[in-house]
N, C-alpha and C positions, 0 to 999 in steps of 0.2 A: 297464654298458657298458664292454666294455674294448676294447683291439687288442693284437696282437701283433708283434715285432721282433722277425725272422730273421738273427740273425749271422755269416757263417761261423766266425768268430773267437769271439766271446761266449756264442752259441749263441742260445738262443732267450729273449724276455721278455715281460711281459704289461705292460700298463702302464692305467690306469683311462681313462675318455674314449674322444674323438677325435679324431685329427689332423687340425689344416688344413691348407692347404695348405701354407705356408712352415714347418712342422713336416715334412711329407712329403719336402719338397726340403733341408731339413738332416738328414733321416734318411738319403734314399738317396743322399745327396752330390753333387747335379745333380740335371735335369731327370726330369721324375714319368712313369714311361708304369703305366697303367692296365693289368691281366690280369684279366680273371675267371677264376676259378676253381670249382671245383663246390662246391655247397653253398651258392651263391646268397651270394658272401665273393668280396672287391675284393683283388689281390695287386698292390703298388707297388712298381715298381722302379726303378731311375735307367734312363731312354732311351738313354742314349748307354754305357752298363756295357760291355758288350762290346765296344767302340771302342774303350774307354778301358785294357779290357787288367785289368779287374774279376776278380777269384778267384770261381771255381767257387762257388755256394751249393747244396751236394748236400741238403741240409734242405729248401731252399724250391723246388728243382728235383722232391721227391717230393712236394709237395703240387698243383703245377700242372697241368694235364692236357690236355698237347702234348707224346706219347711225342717229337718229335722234336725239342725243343728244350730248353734249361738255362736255368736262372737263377742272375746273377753279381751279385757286391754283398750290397749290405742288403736284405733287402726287408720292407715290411711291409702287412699282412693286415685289414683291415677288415671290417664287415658290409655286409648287401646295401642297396644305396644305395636310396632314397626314388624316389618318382615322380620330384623335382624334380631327380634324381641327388645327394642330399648323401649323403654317407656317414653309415653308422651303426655303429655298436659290435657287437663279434662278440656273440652269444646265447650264452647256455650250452651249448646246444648243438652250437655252432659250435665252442665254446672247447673242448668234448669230445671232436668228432672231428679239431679240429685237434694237441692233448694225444695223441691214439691215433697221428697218420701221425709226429707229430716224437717220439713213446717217450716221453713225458708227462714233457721234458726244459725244460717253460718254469717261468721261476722268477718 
């Protein structure tokens, strides 16, 4: 089980596990808002990013899929939550076609 963290600046990383909550709120640097995205995989981003005047994340802006919206900040990527909605760790699979949309640039 692992996830992934979208940098604009770092670039992209894989890290082993899952994040809790208060792990997700010091990744995106404030409040958590929730994205699904396709492939049945959780995208976290800071809620208030755009308010706050957040840098473009052209990386995690090509993974989401809402041709008319962007994603600013950190974000990071999860697998697809439980019945109970807890999250779970991306699948290899996951971690394959996520590796194909960001140019198989996670370290």
């Amino acid at each position: 089980m692992s996830y992934i963290v979208i940098d604009h600046v770092d670039g992209t990383r894989t890290y082993p596990g899952v994040p809790n909550y208060k792990d997700l709120r010091y990744l995106v640097g404030g409040h958590v808002e929730a994205i699904r995205i396709p492939g049945g995989m959780t995208m976290y981003v800071n809620e208030e990013g755009k308010l706050m005047g957040l840098p473009v994340n052209a990386r995690a802006t090509v993974i989401q899929s809402n041709p008319f919206d962007f994603i600013v900040g950190v974000a990071v990527i999860v697998g697809e939550p439980t019945e109970d909605g807890e999250d779970t760790g991306l699948t290899p699979d996951q971690l394959e076609v996520l590796n194909f949309h960001l140019g198989s640039g996670t370290r």
